[in-house]
N, C-alpha and C positions, 0 to 999 in steps of 0.2 A: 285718347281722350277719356277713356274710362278709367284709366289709373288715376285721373287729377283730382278726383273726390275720394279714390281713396288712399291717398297717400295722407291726407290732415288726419285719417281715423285711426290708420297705423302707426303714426307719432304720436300722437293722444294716448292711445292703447300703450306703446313702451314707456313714455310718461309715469302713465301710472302705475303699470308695473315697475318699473324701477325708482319712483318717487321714497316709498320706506326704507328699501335698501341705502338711498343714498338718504337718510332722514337719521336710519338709524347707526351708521357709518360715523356720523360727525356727531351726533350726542357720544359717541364710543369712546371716553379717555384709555392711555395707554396706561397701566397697570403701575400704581404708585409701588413705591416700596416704602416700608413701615418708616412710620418715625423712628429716632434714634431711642428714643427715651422708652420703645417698645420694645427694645432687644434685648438680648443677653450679651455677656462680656465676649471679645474674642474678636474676629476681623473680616470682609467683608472684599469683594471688587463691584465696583460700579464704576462704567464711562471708562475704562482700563485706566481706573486707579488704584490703590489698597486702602483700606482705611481702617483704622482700631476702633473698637467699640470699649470703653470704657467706664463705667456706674452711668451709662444712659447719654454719654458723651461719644460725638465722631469726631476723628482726628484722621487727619492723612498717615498714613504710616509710615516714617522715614528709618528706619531702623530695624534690626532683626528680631521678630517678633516670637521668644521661645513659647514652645506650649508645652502640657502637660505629658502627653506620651513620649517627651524627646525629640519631635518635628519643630522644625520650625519654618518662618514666613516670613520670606524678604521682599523689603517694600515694591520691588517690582513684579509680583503676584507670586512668585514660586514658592510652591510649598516642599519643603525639603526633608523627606526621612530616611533617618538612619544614617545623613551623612550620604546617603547617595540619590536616593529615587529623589526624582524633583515631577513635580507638578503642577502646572498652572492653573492657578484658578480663575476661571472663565465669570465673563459679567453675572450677578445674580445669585453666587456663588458664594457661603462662607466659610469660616473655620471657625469653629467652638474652641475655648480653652484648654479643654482636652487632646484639641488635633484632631476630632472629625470634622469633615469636607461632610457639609448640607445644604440645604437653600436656603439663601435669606430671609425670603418673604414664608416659609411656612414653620423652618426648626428655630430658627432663633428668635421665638417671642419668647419673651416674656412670659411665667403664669397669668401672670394679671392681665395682659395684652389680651393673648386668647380666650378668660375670661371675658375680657370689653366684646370682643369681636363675637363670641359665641351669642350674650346675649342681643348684640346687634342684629346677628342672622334670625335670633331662632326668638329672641321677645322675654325668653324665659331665663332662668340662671341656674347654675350646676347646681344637679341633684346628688345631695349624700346620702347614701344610705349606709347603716351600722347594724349592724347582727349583734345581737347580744350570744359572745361567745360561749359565757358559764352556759346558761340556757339549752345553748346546741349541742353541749359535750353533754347536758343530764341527761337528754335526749337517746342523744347516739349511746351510750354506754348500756341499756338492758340488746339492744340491737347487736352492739359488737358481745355482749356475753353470751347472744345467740349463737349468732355466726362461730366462735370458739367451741360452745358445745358441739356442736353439729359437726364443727369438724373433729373432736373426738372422737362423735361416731362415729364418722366416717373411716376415719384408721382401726378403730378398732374392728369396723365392719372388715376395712382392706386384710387385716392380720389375719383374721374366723376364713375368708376366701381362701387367701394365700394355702392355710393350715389346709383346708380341703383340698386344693387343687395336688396341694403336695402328695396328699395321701390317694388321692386318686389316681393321681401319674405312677405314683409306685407301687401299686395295683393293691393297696390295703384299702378297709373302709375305714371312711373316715371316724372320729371317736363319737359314742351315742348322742351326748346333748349339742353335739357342733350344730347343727341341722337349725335348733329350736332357737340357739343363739345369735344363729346369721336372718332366723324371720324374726325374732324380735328389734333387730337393728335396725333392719331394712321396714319393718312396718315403724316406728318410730321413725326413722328420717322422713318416712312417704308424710309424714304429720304436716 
């Protein structure tokens, strides 16, 4: 007898835990695929058909569709290279003019599609930005005439070493002004 009150609170209680789930389940449509007039040229499988995408036009594919690397695509999804390798392309699945295998719904838009859809998501519109190139080269060029001096010194630093090390392995002294010319080098680079 003490279960009988609480069996209405425990039905109540899953109710309403599962009322959004199932709320938000049926608002949920299943994932369109783009218009045609969103795509680019080339061909497509949906519902295990094939279809040609043509200047924004679909058509069922009836015939062998050559692409540009030498593959091609027969109307019954295979996609065939080189004359041997075939593979089928699976629902959702396209082929670019070229003859790469991408996805419908994300590589074959359109620029302008992607535009519409970017500002859809984001409110805003593609930002361009342009460097003015003269400007950045007047810049960079007393920079890169550093960097060449420097490494001047620096060979010629490498040379004044070399010339030491030589003379001191074969047990002469090195010649009198070497000494003054490898701390002038070496205090200039420290600059």
């Amino acid at each position: 007898m003490l279960n009988a009150p609480l069996l209405p609170r425990l039905l109540l209680a899953a109710g309403l835990l599962l009322a959004p789930g199932i709320a938000a389940r049926a608002q949920t449509n299943p994932e369109a695929y783009p218009a045609a007039t969103q795509l680019k040229d080339g061909a497509f499988r949906r519902g295990g058909q094939t279809y040609r995408l043509l200047g924004g036009q679909q058509t069922r594919l009836t015939e062998t569709l050559p692409l540009g690397n030498g593959s091609e695509l027969r109307p019954d999804g295979r996609l065939v290279r080189n004359g041997v390798t075939r593979q089928l392309l699976q629902n959702g699945q396209a082929v670019t003019m070229e003859g790469n295998v991408v996805l419908l719904r994300d590589d074959m838009l359109t620029p302008a599609a992607i535009a519409r859809a970017d500002k859809a998501a984001t409110g805003g519109s593609s930002t361009t930005i342009s460097i003015p190139v003269a400007a950045n080269m007047a810049a960079l060029v007393p920079q890169f005439e550093r960097t060449a001096s420097r490494l001047a010194q620096l060979q010629q630093l490498t040379a004044l070493l070399e010339q030491r090390t030589a003379a001191l392995v074969g047990g002469t002294t090195p010649p009198p002004g070497l000494e003054k010319e490898i701390q002038a080098l070496s205090a200039q680079l420290s600059r």
